[in-house]
Structures are given as structure tokens and as C-alpha cells.
MIPALO-890034 format. One line per 3 residues: their letters; for each residue x, y negated, z negated of N, C-alpha, C, O. Coordinates in nm, 4 decimals. Each point is the difference from the previous one (the first is absolute). Layout:
! residues N
a	X Y Z X Y Z X Y Z X Y Z; ...
***
This chain:
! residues 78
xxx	0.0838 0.1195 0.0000 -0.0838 -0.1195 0.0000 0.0873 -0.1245 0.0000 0.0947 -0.0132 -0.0775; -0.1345 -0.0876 0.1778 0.0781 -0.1481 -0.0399 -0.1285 -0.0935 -0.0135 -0.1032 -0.0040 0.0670; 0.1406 -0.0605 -0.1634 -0.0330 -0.1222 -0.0373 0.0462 -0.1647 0.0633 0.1124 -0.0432 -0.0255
xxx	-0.2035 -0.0324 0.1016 0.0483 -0.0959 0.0191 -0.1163 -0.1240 -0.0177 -0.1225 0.0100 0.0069; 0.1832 -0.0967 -0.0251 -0.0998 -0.1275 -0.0097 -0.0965 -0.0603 0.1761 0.0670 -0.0267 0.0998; -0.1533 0.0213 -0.0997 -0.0465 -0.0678 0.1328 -0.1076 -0.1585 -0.0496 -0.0432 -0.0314 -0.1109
xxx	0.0291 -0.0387 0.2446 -0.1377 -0.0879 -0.0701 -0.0791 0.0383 0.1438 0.0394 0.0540 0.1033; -0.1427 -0.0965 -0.1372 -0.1079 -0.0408 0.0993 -0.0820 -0.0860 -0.0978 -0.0557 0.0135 -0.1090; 0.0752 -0.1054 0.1991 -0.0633 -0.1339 -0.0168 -0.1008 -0.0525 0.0725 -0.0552 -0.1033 -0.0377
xxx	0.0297 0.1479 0.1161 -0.0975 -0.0269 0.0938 -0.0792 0.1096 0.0749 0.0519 0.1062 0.0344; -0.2140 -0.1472 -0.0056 -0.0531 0.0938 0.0751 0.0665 0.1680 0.1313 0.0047 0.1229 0.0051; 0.0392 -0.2812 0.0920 0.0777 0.0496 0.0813 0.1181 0.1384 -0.0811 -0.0002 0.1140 0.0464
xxx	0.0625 -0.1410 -0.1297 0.1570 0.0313 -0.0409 -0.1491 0.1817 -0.0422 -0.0176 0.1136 0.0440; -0.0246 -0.1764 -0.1167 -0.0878 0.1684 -0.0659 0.0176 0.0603 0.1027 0.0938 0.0786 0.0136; -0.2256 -0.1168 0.1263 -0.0603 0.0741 0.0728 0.1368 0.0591 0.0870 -0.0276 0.1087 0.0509
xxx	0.1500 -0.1478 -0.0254 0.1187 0.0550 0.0963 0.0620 0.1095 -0.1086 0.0198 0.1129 0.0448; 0.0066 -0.1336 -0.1595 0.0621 0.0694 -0.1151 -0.1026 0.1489 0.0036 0.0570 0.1090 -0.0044; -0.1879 -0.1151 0.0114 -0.0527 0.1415 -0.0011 -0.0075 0.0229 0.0972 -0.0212 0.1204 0.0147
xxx	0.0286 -0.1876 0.0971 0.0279 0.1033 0.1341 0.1298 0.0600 0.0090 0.0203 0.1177 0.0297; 0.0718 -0.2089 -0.0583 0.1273 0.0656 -0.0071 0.0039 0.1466 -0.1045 -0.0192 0.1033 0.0641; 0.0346 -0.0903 -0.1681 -0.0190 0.0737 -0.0934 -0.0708 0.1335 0.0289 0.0388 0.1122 -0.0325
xxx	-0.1835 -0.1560 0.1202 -0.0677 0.1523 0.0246 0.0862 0.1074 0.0921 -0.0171 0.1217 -0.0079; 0.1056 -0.1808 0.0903 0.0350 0.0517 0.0620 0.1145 0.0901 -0.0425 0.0824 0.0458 0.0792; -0.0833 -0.0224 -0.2174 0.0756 0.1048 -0.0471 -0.0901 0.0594 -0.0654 -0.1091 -0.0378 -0.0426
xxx	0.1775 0.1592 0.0367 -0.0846 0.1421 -0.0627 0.0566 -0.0140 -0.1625 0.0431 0.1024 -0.0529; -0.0440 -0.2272 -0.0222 0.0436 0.0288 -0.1681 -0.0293 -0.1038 -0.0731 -0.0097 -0.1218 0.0150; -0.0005 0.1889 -0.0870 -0.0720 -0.1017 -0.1074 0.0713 -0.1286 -0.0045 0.1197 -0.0101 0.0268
xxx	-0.2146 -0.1129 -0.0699 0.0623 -0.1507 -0.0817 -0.0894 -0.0273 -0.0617 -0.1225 0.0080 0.0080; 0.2611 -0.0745 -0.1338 -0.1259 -0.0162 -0.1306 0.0203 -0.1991 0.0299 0.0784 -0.0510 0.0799; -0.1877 -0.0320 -0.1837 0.0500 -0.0732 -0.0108 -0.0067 -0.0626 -0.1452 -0.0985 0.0317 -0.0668
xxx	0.1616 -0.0894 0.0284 0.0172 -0.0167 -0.1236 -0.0374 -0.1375 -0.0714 0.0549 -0.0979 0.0504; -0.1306 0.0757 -0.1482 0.0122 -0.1245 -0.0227 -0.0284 -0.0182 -0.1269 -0.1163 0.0258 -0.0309; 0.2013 -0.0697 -0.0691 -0.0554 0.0438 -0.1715 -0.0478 0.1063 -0.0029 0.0310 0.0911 0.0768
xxx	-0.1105 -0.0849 -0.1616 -0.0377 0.1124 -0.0159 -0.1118 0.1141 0.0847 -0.0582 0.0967 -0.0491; 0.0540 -0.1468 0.1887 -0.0983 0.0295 0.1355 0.0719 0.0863 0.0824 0.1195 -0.0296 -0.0004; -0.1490 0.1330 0.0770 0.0718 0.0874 0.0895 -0.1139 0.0379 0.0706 -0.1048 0.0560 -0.0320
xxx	0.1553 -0.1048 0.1466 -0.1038 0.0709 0.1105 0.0792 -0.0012 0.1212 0.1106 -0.0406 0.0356; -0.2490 0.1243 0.0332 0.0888 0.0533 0.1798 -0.0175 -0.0813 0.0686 -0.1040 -0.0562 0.0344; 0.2426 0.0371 0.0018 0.0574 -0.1217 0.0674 -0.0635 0.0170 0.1835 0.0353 -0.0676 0.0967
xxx	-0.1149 0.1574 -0.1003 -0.0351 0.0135 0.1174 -0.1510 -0.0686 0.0084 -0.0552 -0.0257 0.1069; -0.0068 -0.0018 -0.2486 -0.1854 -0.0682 0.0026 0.0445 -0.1236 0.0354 0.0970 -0.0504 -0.0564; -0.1496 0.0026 0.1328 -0.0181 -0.1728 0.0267 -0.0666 -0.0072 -0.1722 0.0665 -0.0154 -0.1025
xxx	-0.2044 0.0308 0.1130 -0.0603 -0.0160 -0.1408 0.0683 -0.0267 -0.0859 -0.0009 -0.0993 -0.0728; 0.0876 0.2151 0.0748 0.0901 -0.0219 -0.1711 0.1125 -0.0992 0.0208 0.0582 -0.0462 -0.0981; -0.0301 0.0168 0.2025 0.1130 -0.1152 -0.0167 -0.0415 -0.1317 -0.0205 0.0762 -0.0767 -0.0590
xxx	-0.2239 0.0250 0.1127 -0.0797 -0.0805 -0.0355 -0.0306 -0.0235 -0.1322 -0.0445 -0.1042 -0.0482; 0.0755 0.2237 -0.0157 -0.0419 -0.0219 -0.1704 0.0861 -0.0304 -0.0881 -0.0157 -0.0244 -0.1196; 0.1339 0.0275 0.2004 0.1829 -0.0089 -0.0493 -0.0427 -0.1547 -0.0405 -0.1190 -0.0285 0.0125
xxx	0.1986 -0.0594 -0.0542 0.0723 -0.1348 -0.0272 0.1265 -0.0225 0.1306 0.1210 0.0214 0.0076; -0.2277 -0.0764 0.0845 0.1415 0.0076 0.1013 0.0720 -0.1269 0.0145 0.0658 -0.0231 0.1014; -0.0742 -0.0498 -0.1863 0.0836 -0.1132 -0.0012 0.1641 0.0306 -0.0482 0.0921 -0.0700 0.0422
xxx	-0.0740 0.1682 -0.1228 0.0984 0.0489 -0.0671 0.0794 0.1082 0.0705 -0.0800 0.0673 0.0650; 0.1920 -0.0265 -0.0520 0.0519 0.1252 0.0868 -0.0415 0.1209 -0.0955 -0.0188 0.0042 -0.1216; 0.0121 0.0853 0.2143 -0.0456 0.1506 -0.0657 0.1074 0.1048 0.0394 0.0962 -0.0292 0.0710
xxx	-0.1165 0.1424 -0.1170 0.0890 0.0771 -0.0708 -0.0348 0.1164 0.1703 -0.1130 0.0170 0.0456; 0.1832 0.0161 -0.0125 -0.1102 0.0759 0.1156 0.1042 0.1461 -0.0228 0.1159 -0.0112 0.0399; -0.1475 0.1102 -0.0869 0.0359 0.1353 -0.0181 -0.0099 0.0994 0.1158 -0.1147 0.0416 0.0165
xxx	0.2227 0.0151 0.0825 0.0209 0.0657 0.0692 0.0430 0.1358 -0.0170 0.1084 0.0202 -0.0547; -0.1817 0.0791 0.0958 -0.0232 0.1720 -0.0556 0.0170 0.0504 0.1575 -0.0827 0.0265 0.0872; 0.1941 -0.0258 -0.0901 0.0871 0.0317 0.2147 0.1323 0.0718 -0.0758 0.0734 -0.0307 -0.0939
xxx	-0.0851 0.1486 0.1916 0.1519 0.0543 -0.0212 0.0584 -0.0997 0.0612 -0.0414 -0.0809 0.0830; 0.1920 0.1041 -0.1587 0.1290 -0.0799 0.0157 0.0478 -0.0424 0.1248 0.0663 -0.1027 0.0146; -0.1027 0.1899 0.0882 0.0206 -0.0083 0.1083 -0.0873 -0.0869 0.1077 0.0259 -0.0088 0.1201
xxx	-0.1197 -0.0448 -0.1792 -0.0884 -0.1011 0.0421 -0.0509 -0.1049 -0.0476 -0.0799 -0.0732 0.0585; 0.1272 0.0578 -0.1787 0.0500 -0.1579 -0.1106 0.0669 -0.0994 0.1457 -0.0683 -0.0981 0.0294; 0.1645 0.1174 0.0351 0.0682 -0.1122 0.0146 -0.1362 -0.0559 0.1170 -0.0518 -0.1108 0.0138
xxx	0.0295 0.2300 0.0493 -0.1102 -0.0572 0.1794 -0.1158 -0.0605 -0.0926 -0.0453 -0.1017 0.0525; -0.0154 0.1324 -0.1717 -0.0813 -0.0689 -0.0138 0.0189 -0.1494 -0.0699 -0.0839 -0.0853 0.0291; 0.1897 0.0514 -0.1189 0.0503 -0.0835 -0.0198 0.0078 -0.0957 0.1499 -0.0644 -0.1036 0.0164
xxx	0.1371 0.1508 0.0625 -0.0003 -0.0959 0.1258 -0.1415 -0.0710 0.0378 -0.0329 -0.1155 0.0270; -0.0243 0.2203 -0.0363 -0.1396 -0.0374 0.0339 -0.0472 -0.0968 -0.0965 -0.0242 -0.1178 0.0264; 0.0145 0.1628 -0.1186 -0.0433 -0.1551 -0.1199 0.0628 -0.0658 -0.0559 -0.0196 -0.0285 -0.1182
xxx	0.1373 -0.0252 0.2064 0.0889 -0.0758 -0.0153 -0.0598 -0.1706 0.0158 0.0620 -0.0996 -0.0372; -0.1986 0.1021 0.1028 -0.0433 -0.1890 -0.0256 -0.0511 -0.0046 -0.1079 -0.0318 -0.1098 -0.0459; 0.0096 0.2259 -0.0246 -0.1258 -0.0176 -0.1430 0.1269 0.0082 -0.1238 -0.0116 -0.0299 -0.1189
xxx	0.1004 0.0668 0.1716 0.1034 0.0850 -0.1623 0.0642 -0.1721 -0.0454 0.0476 -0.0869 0.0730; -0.0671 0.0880 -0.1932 0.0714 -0.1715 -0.0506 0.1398 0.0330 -0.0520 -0.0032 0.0762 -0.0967; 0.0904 -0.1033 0.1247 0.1407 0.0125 -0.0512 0.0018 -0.0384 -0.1617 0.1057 0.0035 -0.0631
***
């Protein structure tokens, strides 16, 4: 599992972030205090606090951490 920070801040930023995302076969959590949900519901990210960066939990063998990282490389906050 890796752990990295992302934001979505905006409508737009959600709706590209779960298209991107479905297109893997594994789980994402997302994290926020004490809230965890699948990072794949529009719904539940709507219910997040998205003004703040979130915690976004990746469950990908090792060998597919880095391609998906690339991929959510506009959402991940340094």
C-alpha cells in the first residue's frame, strides 16, 4: 500500500480523478480524519472537506505504484 496526499478542489479536478482511478482493477481509499471511503464514489468525495488535501491510500502491487502515481500526478500535492 502507498500513501500519498492529493487535493481536488474543484468540480472538474473530482469528476477526471474518478475516471482516472476506475480504470484500475484496485482498491483506493480516501482518507480524511476520521472518514474513509472509496475513492472511486463521486458521492463520497462530495462528503469529504475538499478544501483541505486528503490522504488518498493506494492497495496496487508494487509493480504498479509508480504507472499509477504518473497518472495522478496533477492531483498528488508535494
Amino acid at each position: 500500500m502507498k500513501t500519498v496526499k492529493i487535493s481536488l478542489n474543484s468540480i472538474d479536478k473530482v469528476k477526471s480523478f474518478v475516471n482516472e482511478i476506475t480504470k484500475y482493477d484496485y482498491d483506493f481509499d480516501l482518507v480524511s480524519g476520521r472518514y474513509v471511503i472509496d475513492a472511486k464514489s463521486i458521492m463520497g468525495i462530495f462528503s469529504l472537506d475538499l478544501s483541505k488535501s486528503i490522504d488518498l491510500n493506494i492497495h496496487a502491487d508494487d509493480s504498479e505504484i509508480d504507472k499509477i502515481l504518473e497518472t495522478l500526478k496533477p492531483y498528488i500535492v508535494e
